[in-house]
HTML snippet that shows the backbone in 3Dmol.js (N, CA, C, O; Angstrom):
<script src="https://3Dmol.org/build/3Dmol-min.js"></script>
<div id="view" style="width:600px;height:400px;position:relative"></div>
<script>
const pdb = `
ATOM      1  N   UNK A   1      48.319 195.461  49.601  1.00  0.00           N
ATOM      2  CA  UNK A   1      46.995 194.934  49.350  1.00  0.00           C
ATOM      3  C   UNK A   1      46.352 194.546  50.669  1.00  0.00           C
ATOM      4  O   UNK A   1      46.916 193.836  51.501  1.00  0.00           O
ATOM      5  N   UNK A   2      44.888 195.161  50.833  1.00  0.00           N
ATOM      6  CA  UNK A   2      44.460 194.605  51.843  1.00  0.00           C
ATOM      7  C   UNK A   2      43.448 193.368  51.668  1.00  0.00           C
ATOM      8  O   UNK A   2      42.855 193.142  50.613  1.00  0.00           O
ATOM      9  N   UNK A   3      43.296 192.398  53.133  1.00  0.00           N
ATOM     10  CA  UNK A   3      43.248 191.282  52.830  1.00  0.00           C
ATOM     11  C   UNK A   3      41.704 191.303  53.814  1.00  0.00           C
ATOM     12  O   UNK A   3      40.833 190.492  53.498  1.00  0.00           O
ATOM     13  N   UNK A   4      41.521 192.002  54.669  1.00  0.00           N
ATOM     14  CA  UNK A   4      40.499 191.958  55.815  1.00  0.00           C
ATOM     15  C   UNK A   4      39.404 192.998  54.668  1.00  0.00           C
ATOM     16  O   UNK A   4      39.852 193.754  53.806  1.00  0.00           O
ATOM     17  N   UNK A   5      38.070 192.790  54.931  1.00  0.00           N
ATOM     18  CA  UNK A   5      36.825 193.223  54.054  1.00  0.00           C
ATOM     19  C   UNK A   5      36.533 194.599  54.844  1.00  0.00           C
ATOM     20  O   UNK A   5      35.966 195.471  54.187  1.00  0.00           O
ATOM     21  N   UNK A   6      36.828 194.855  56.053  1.00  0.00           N
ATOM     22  CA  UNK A   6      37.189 196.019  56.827  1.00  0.00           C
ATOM     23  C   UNK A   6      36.515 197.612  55.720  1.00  0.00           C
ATOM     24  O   UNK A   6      35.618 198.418  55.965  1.00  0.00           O
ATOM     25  N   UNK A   7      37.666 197.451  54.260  1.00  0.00           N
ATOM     26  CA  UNK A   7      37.918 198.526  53.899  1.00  0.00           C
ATOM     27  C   UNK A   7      38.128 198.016  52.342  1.00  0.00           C
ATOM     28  O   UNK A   7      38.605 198.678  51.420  1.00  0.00           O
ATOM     29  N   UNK A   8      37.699 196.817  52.307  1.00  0.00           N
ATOM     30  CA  UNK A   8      37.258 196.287  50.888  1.00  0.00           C
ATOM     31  C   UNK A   8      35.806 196.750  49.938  1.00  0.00           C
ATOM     32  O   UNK A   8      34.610 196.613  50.196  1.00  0.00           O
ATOM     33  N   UNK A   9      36.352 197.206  49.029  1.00  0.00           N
ATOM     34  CA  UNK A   9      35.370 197.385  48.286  1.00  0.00           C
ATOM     35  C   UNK A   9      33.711 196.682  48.185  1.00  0.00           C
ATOM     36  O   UNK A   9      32.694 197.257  47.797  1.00  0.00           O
ATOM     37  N   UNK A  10      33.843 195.376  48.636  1.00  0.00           N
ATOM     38  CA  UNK A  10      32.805 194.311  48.894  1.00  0.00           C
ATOM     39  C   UNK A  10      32.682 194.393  50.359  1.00  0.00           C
ATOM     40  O   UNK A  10      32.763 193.258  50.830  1.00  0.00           O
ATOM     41  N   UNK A  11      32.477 195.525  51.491  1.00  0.00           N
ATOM     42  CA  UNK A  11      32.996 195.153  53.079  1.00  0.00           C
ATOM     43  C   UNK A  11      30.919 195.065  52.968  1.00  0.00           C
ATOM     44  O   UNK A  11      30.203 194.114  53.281  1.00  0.00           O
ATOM     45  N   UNK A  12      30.577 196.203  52.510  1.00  0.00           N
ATOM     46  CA  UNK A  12      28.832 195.982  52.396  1.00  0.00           C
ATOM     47  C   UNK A  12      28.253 194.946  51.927  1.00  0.00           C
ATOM     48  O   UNK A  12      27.086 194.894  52.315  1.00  0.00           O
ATOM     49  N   UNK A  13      28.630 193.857  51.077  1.00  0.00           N
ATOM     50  CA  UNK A  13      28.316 192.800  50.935  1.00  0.00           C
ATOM     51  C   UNK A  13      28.449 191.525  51.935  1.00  0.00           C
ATOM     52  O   UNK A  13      29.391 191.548  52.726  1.00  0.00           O
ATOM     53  N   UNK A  14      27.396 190.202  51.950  1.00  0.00           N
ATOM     54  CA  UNK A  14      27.475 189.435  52.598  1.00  0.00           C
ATOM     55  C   UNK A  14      27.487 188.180  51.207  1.00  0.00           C
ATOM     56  O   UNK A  14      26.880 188.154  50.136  1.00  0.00           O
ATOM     57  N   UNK A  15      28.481 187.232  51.849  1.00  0.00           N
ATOM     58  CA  UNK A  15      28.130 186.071  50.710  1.00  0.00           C
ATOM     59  C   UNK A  15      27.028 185.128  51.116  1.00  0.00           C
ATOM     60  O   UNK A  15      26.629 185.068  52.279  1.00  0.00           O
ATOM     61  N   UNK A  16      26.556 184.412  50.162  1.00  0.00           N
ATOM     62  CA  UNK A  16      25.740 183.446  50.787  1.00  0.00           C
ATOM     63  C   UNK A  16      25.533 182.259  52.022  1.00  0.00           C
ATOM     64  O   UNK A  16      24.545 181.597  52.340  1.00  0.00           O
ATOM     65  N   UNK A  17      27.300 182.322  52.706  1.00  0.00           N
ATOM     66  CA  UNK A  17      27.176 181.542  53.761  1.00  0.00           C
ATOM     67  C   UNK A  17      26.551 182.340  54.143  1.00  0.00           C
ATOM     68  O   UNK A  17      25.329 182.190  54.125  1.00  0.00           O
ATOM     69  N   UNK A  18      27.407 184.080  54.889  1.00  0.00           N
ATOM     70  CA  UNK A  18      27.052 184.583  55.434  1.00  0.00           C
ATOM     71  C   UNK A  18      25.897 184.866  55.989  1.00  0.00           C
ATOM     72  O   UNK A  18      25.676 184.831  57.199  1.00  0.00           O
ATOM     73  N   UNK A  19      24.780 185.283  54.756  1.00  0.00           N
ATOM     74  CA  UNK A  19      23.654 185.280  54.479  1.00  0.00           C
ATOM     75  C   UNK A  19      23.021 184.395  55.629  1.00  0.00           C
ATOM     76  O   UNK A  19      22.380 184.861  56.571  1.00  0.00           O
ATOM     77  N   UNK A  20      23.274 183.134  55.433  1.00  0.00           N
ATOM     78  CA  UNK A  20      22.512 182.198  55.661  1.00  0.00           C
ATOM     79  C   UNK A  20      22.437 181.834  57.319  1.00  0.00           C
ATOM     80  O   UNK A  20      21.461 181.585  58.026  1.00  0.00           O
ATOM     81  N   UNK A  21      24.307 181.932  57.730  1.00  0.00           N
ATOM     82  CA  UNK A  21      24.049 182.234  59.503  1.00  0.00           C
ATOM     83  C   UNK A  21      23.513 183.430  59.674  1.00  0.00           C
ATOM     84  O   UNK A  21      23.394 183.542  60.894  1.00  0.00           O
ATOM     85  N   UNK A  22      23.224 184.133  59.300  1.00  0.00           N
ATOM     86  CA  UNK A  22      22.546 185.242  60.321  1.00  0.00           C
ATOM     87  C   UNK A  22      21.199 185.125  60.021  1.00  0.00           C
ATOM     88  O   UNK A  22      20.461 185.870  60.665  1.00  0.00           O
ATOM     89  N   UNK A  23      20.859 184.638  59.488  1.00  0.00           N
ATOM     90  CA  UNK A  23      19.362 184.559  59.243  1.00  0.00           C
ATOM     91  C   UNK A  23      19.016 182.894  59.614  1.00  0.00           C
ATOM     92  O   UNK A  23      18.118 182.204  59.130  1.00  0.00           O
ATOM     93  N   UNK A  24      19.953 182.541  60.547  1.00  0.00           N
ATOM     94  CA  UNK A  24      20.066 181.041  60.571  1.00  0.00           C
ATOM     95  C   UNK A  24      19.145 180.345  59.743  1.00  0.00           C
ATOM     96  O   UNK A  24      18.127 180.013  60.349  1.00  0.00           O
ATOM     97  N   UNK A  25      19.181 180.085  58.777  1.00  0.00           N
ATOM     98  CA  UNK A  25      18.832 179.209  57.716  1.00  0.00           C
ATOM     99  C   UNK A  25      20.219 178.232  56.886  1.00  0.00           C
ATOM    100  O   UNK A  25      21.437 178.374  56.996  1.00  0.00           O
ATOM    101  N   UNK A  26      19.633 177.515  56.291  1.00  0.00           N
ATOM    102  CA  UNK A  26      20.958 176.488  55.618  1.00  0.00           C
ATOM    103  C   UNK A  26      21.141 177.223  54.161  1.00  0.00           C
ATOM    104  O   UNK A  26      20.330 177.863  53.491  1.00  0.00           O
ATOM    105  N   UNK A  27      22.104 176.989  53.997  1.00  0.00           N
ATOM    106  CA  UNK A  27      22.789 177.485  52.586  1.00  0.00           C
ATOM    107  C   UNK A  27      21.721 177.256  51.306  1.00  0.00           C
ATOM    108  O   UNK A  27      21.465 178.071  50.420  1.00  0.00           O
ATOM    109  N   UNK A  28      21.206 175.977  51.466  1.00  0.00           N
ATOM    110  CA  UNK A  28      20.297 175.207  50.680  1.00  0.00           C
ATOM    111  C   UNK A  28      18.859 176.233  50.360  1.00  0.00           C
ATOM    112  O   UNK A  28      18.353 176.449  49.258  1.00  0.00           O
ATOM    113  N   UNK A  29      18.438 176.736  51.640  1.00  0.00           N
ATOM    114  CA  UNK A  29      17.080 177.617  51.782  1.00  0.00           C
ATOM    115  C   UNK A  29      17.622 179.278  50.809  1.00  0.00           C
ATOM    116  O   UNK A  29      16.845 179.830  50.029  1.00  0.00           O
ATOM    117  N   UNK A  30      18.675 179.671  51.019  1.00  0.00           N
ATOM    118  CA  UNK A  30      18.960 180.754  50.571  1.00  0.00           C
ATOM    119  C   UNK A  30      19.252 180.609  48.927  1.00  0.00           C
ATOM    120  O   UNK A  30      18.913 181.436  48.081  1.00  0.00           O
ATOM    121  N   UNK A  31      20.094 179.124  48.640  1.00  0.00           N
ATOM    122  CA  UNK A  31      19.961 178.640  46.647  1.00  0.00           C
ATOM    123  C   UNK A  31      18.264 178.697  46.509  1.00  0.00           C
ATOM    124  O   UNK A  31      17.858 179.471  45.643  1.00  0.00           O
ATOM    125  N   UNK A  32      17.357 178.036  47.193  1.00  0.00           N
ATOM    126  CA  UNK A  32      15.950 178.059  46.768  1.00  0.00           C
ATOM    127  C   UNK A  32      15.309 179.519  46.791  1.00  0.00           C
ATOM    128  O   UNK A  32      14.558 179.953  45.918  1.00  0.00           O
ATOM    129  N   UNK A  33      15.660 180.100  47.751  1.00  0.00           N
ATOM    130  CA  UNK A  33      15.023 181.228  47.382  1.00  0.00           C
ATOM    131  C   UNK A  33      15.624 182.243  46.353  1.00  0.00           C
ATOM    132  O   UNK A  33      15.038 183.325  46.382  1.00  0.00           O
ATOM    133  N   UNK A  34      16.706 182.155  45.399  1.00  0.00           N
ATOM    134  CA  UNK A  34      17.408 182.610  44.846  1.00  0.00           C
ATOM    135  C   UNK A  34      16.498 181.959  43.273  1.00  0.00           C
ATOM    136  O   UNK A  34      16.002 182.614  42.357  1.00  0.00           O
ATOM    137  N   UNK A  35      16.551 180.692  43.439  1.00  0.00           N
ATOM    138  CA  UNK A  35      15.534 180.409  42.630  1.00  0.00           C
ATOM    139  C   UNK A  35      14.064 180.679  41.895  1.00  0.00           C
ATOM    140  O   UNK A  35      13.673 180.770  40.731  1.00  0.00           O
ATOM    141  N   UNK A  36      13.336 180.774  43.503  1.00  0.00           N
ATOM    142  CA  UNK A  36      12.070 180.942  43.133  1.00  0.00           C
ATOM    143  C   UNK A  36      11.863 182.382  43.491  1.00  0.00           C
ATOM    144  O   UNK A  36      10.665 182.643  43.605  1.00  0.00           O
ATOM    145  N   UNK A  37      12.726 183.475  43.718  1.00  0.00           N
ATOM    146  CA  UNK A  37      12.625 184.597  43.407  1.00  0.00           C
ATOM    147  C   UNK A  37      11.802 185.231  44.686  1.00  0.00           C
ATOM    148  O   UNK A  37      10.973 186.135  44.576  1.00  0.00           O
ATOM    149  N   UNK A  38      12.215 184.537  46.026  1.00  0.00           N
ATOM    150  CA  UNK A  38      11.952 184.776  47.384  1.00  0.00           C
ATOM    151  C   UNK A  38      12.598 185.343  48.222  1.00  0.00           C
ATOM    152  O   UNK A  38      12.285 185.682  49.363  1.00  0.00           O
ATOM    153  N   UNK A  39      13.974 185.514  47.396  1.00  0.00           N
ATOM    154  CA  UNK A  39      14.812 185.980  48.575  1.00  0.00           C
ATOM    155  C   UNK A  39      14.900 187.482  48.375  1.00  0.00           C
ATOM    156  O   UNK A  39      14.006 188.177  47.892  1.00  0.00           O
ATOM    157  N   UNK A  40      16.255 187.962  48.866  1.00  0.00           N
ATOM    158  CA  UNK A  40      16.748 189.162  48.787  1.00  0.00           C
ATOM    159  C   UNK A  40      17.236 189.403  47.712  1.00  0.00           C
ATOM    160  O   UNK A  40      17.473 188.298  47.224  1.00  0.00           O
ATOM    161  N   UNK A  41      17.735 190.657  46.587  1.00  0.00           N
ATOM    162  CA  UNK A  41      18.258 190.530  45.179  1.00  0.00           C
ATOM    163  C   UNK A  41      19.513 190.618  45.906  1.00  0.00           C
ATOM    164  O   UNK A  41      19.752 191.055  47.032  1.00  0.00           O
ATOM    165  N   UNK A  42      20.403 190.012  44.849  1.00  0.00           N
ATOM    166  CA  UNK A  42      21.919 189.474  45.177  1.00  0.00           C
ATOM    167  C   UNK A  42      22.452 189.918  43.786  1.00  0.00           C
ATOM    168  O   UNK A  42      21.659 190.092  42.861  1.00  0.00           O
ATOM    169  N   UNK A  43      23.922 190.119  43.615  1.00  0.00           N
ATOM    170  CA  UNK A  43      24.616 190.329  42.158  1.00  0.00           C
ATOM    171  C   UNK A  43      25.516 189.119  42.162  1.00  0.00           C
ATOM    172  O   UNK A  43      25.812 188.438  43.144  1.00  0.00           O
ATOM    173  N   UNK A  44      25.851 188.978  41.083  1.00  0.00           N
ATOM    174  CA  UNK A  44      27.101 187.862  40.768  1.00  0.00           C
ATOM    175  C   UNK A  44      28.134 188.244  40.286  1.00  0.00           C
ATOM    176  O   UNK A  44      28.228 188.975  39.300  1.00  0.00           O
ATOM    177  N   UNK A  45      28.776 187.915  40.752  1.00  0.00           N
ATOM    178  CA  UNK A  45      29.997 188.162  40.443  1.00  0.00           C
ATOM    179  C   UNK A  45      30.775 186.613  40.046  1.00  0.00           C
ATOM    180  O   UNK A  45      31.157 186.094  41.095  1.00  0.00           O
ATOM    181  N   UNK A  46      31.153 185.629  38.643  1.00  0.00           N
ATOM    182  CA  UNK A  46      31.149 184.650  38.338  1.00  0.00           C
ATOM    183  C   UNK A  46      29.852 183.887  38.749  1.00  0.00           C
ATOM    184  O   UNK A  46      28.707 184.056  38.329  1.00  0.00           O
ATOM    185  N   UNK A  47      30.451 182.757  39.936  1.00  0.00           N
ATOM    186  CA  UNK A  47      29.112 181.928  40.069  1.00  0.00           C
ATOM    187  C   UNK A  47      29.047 182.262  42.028  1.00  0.00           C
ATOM    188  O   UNK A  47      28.646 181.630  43.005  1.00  0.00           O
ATOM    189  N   UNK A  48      29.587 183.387  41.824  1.00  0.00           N
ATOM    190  CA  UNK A  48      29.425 183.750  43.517  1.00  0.00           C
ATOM    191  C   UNK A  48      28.481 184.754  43.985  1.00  0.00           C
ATOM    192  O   UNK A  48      28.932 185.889  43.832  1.00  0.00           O
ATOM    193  N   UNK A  49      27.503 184.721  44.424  1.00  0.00           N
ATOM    194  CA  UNK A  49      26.310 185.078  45.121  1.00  0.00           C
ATOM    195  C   UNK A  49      26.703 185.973  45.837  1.00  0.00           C
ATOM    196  O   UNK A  49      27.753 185.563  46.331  1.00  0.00           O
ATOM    197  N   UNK A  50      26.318 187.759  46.483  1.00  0.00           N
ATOM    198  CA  UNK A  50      26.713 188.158  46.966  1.00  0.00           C
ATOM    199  C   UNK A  50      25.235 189.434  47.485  1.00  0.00           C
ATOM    200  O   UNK A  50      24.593 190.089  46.664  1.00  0.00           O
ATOM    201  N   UNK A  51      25.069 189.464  48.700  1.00  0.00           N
ATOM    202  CA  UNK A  51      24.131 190.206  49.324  1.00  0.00           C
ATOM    203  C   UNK A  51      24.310 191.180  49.887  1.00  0.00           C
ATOM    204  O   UNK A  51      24.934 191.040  50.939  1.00  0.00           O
ATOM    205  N   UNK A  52      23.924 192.480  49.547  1.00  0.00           N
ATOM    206  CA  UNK A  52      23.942 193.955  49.833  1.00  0.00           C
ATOM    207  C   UNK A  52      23.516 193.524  51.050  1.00  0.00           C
ATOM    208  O   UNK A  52      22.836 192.501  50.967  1.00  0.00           O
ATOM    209  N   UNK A  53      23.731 194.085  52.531  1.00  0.00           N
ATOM    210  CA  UNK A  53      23.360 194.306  53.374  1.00  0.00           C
ATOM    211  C   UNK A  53      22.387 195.596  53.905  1.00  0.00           C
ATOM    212  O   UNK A  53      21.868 195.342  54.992  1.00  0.00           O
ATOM    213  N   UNK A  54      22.113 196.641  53.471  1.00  0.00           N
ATOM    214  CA  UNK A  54      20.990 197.392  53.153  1.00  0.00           C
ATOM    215  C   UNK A  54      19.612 196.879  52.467  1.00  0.00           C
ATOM    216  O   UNK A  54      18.454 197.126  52.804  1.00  0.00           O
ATOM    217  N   UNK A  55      19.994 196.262  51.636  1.00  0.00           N
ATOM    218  CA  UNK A  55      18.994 195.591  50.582  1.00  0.00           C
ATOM    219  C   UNK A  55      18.304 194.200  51.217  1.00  0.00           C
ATOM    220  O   UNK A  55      17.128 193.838  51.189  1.00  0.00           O
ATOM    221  N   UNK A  56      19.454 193.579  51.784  1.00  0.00           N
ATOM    222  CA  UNK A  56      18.588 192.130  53.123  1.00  0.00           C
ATOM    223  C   UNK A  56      18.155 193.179  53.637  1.00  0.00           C
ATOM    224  O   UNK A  56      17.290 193.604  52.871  1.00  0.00           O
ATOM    225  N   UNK A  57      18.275 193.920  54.603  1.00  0.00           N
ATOM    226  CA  UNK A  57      17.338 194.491  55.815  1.00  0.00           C
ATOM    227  C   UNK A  57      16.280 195.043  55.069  1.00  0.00           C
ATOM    228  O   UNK A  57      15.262 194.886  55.743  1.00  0.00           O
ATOM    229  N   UNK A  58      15.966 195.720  53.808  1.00  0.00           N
ATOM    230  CA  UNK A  58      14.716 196.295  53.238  1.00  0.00           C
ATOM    231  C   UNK A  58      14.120 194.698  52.893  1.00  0.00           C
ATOM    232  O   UNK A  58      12.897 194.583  52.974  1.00  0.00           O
ATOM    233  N   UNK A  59      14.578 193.984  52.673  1.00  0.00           N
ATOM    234  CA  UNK A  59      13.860 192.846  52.092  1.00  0.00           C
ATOM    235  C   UNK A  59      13.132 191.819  53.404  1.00  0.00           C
ATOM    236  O   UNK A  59      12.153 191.082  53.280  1.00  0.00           O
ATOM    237  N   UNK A  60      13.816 192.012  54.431  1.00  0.00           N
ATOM    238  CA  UNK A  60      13.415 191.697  55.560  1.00  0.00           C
ATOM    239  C   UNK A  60      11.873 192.380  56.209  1.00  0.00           C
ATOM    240  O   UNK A  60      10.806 191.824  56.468  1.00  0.00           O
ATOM    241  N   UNK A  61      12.314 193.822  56.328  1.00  0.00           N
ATOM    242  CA  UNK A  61      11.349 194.786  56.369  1.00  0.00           C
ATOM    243  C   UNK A  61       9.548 194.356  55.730  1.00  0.00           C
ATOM    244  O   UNK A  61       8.389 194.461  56.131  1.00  0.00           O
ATOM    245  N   UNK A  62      10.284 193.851  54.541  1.00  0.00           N
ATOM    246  CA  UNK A  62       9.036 193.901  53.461  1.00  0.00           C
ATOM    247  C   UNK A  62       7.824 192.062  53.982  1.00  0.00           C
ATOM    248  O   UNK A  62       6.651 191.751  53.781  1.00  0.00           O
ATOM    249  N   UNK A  63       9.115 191.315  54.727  1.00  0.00           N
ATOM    250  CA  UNK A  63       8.138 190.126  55.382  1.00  0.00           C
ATOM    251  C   UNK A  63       7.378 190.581  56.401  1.00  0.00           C
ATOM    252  O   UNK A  63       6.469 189.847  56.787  1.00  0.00           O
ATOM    253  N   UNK A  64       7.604 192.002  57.113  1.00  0.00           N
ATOM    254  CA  UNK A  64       6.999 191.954  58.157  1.00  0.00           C
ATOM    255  C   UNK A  64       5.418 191.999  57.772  1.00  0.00           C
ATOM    256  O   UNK A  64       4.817 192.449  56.797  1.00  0.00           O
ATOM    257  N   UNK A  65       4.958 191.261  59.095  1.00  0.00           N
ATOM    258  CA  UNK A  65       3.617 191.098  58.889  1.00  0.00           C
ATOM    259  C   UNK A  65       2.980 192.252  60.292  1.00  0.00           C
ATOM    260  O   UNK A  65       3.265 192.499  61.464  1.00  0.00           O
ATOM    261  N   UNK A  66       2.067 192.649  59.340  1.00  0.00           N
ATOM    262  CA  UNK A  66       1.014 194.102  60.141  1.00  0.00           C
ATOM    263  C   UNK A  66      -0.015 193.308  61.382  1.00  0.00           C
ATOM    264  O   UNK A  66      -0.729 192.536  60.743  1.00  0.00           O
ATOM    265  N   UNK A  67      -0.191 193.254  62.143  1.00  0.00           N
ATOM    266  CA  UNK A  67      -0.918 192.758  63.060  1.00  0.00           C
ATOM    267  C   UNK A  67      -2.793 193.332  62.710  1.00  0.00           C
ATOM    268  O   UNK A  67      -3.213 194.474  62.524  1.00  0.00           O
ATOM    269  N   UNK A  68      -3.515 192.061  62.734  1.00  0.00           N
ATOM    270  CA  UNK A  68      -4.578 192.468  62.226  1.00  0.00           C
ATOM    271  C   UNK A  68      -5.120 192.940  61.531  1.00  0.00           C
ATOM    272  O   UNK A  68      -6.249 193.396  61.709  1.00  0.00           O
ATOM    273  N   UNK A  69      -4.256 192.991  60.162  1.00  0.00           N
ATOM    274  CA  UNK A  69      -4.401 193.396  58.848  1.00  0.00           C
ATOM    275  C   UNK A  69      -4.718 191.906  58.234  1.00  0.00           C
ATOM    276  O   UNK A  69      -5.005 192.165  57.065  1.00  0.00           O
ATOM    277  N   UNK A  70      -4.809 190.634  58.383  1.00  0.00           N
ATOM    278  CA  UNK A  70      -4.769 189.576  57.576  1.00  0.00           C
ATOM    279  C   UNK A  70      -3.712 189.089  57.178  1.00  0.00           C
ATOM    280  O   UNK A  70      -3.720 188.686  56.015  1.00  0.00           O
ATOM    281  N   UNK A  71      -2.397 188.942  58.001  1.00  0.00           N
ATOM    282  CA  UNK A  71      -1.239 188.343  57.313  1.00  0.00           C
ATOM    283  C   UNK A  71      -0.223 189.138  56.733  1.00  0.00           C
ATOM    284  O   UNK A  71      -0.253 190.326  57.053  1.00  0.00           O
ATOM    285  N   UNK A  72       0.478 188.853  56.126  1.00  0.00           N
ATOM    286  CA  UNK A  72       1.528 189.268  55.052  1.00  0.00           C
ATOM    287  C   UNK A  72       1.214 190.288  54.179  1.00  0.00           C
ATOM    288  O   UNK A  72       0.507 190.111  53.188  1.00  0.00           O
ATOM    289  N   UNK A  73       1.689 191.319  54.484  1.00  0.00           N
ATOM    290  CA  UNK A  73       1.842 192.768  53.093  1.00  0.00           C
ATOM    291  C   UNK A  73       2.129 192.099  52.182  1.00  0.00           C
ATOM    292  O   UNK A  73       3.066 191.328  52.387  1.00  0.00           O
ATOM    293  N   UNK A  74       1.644 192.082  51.142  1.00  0.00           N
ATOM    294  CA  UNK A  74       1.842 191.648  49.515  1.00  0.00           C
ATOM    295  C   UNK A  74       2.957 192.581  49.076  1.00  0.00           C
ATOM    296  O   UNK A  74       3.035 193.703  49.576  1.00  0.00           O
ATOM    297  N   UNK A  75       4.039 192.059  47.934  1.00  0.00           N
ATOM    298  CA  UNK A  75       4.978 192.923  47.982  1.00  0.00           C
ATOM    299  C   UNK A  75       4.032 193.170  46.649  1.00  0.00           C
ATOM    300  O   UNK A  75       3.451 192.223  46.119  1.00  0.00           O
ATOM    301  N   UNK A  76       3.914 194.678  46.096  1.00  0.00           N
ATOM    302  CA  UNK A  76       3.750 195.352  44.703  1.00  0.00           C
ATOM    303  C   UNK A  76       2.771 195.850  44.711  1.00  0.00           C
ATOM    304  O   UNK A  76       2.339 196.612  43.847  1.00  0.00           O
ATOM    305  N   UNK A  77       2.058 195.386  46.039  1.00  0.00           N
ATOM    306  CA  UNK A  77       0.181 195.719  45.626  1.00  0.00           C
ATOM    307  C   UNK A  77       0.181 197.330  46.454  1.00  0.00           C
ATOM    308  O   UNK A  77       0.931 197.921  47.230  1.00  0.00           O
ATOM    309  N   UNK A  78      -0.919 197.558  45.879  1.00  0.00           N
ATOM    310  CA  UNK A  78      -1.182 198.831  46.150  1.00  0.00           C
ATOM    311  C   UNK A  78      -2.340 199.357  47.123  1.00  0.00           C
ATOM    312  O   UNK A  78      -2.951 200.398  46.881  1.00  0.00           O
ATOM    313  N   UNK A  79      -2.607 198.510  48.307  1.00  0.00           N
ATOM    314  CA  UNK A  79      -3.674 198.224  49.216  1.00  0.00           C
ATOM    315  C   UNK A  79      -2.829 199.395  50.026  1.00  0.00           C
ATOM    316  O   UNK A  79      -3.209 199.777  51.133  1.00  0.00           O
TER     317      UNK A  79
END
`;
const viewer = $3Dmol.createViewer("view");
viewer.addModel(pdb, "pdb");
viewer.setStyle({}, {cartoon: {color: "spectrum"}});
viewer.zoomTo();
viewer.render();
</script>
């Protein structure tokens, strides 16, 4: 049995600490946005939180803001 995520079935996943140092934010900011439906989509597995790493970087992608467009791309809209 292997024990290192190396070559684990979950090695593409990040958990929510994880999550949270690399995006240095607190654990706390990543439960709220899990909440109010801000963050990145995550699956569960019991009551453990777990983040595709493809799926953060598209979700990242999607904050970027366009320079001189007015702010923030709206996510859904069709502008």
């Amino acid at each position: 049995m292997e024990t290192g995520t190396e070559n684990s079935i979950l090695s593409e996943y990040l958990t929510k600490a994880e999550l949270a140092a690399q995006l240095h934010r607190s654990i706390r900011s990543v439960d709220r946005w899990a909440l109010t439906g801000d963050g990145p989509p995550r699956i569960r597995i019991g009551r453990r939180s777990l983040y595709r790493r493809a799926a953060v970087v598209e979700w990242l992608r999607g904050l970027e803001i366009t320079p001189g467009r007015g702010g923030r791309k709206q996510r859904g809209s069709a502008k």
